[in-house]
C-alpha positions, 0 to 999 in steps of 0.5 A: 720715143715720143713725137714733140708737137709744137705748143697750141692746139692742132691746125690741121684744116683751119682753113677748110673751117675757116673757109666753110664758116665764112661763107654760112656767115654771110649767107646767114648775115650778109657780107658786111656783118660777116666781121673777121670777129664773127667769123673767128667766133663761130669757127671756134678760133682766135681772130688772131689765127685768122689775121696771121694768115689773111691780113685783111677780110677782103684778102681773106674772101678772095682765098674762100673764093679760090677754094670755093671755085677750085680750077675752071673745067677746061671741057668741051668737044668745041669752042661752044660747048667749052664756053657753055660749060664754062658760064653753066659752071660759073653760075652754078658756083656763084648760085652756092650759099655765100659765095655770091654773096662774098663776090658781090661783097669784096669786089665792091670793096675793091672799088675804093680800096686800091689795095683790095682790087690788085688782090683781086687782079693778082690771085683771083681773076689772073690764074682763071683768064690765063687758063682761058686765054689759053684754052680759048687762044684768044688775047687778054682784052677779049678774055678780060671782057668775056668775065666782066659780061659773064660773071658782071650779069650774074652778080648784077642779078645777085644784086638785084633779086638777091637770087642766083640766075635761073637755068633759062636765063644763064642759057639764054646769057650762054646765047648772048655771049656764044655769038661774039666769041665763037665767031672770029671778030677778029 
């Protein structure tokens, strides 16, 4: 007895092309011309498969970036080191080919597209600042502030030199952010 296949090649790690593809296009061409034609193109797929599973280029880059992240490492034997690791983390994955660049690209979209932002809130930023609400036990507003200063400055640098942030210089971030937040303003 035969196995029956649905018609159509085999989707098995479209995504994990789809994902890999996008963010080489933008690191070779920039977010902007990185169009979903492009990177349907270069994936070797129909742009067709891609808009049935992300509506939008935006919504599209916010799944790359959820898999280009995977979950925040919740490690450290102290408050400190927990946030240490943490920025040293978010740095070292905003510094990976694309991924800057794809952050950067749909969070100034989001901007002007009301729509764009709430994905953002919804499925990036959400799961990440509920796990270090928890992790941190600290409230919303100050979780909130804590990824608008650390994640702001390593884009802002992104924007601005075109280069990730050197190692000194998250350090001497880690230094700026580790005093408000290891001692209890509250």
């Amino acid at each position: 007895m035969s196995s029956a296949r649905p018609p159509g090649r085999p989707r098995t790690g479209v995504n994990d092309v789809v994902f890999a593809t996008t963010l080489s296009a933008i690191h070779e061409l920039g977010y902007a011309r990185a169009t979903v034609e492009r990177i349907a193109a270069a994936a070797g797929i129909a742009k067709t498969t891609i808009y049935r599973r992300w509506p939008s280029k935006g919504e599209l880059i916010v799944d790359c970036l959820l898999n280009a992240f995977g979950p925040v490492p919740l490690e450290g034997s102290d408050r400190a080191e927990f946030m240490s690791l943490g920025i040293r983390w978010i740095a070292a994955k905003i510094a990976e080919p694309g991924v800057g660049d794809a952050f950067a690209g749909v969070f100034s979209d989001a901007v002007s597209d009301p729509a764009l932002r709430e994905v953002l809130s919804t499925r990036l930023q959400d799961p990440y600042r509920l796990a270090l609400q928890d992790a941190l036990d600290e409230p919303e507003e100050r979780i909130v502030f804590l990824m608008d200063v650390v994640i702001g400055t390593l884009l802002h640098r992104m924007g601005m030199t075109g280069e990730p942030m050197v190692d000194a210089d998250v350090t001497a971030l880690i230094e700026l952010v580790l005093p408000h937040f290891t001692d209890d303003p509250r």
